[in-house]
C-alpha positions as CSV (number, residue, x, y, z in Angstrom):
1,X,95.2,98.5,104.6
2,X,92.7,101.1,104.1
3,X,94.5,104.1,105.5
4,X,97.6,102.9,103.2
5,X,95.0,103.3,100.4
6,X,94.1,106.5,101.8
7,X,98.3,107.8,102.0
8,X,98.7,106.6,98.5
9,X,95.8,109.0,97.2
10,X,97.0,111.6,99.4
11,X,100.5,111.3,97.9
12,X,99.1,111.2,94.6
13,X,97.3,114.7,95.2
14,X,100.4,116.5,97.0
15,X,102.9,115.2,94.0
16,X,100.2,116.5,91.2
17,X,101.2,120.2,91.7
18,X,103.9,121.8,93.3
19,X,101.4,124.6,94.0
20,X,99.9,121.9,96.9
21,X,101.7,122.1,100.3
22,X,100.2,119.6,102.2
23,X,96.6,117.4,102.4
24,X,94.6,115.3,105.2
25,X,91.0,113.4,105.2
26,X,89.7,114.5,108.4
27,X,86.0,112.8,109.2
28,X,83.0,114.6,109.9
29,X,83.6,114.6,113.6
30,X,87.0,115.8,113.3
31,X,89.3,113.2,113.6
32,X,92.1,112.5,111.6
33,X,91.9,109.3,109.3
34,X,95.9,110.0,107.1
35,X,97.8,113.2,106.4
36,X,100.5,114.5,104.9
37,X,100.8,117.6,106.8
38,X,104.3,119.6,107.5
39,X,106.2,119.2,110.5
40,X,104.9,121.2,113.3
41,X,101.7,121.3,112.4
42,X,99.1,119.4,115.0
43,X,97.3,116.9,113.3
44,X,94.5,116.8,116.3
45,X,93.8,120.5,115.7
46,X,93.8,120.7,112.1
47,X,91.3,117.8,112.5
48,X,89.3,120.1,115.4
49,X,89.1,123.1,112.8
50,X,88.4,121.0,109.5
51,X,85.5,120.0,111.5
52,X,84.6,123.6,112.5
53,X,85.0,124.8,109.3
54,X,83.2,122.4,107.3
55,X,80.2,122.6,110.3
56,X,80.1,126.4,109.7
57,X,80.5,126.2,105.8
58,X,77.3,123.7,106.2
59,X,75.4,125.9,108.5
60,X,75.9,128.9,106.1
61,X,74.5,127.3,103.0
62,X,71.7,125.6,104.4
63,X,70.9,129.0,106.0
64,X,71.6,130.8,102.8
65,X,69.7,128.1,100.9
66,X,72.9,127.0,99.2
67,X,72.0,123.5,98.9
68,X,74.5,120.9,100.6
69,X,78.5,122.5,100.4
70,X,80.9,121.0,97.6
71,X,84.0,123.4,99.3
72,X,85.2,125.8,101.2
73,X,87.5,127.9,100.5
74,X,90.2,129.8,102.9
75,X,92.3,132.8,101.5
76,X,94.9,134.0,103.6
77,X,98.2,136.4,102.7
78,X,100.4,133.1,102.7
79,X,98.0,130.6,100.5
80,X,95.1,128.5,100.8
81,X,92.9,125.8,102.5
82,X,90.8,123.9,100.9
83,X,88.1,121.6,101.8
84,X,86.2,119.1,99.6
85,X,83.3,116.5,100.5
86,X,85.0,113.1,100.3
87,X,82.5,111.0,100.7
88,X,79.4,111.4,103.6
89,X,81.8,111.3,106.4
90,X,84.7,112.8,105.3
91,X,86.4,115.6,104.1
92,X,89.5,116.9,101.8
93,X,91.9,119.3,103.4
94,X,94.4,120.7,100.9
95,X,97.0,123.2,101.9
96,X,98.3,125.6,98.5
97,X,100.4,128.4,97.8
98,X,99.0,131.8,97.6
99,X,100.6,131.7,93.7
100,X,98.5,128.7,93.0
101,X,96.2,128.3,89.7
102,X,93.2,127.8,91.8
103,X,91.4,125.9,88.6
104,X,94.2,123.3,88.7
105,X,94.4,122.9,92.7
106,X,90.1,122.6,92.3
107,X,90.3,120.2,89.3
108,X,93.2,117.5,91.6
109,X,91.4,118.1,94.5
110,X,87.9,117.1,92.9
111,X,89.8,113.6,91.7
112,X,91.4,112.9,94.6
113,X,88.1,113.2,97.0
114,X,86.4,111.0,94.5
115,X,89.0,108.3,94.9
116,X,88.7,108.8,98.5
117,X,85.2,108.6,98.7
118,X,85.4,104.9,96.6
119,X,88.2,104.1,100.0
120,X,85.8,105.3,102.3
């Protein structure tokens, strides 16, 4: 029940902008709780790195004296990743185009981790 809850906001998000390739909510430790990722991607990595990431991205601020992390934010040549805090044991992986209106992609992202924090 809960990870249908959890598909439906994640369709939600992906259908919001065609500038969004793909989403998961990856818990803290790095495993994968519902995804709508492309074919051919490993869902048990993406999971592994999220985790990294977001680990890192923590680290930093807390060493920079940030505060606690909102996002972090990937740019490569072929588009974006995207994480947002979901909830204390989860986070927000979007996947966008390098063409994306990054304000728009932040705004649906922000929404849908709030919903999926309610879930969680």
């Amino acid at each position: 029940m809960r990870s249908d809850q959890l598909m439906a906001i994640l369709n939600e998000l992906d259908a919001s902008s065609a500038d969004i390739q793909a989403s998961a909510v990856i818990s803290a430790d790095g495993l994968m709780m519902a995804s709508h990722l492309p074919q051919g991607l490993d869902q048990d990595r993406v999971g592994a790195m999220g985790a990294a990431l977001l680990s890192l991205g923590t680290r930093v601020a807390k060493e920079l004296e940030r505060g606690t992390p909102e996002q972090v934010l990937v740019k490569g040549e072929l588009g974006y990743v995207l994480m947002v805090q979901a909830g204390p044991d989860a986070v927000l992986t979007v996947l966008a185009s390098s063409a994306a209106k990054l304000g728009l992609v932040f705004l649906d992202a922000k929404r849908a981790s709030a919903a999926l924090a309610q879930v969680l």
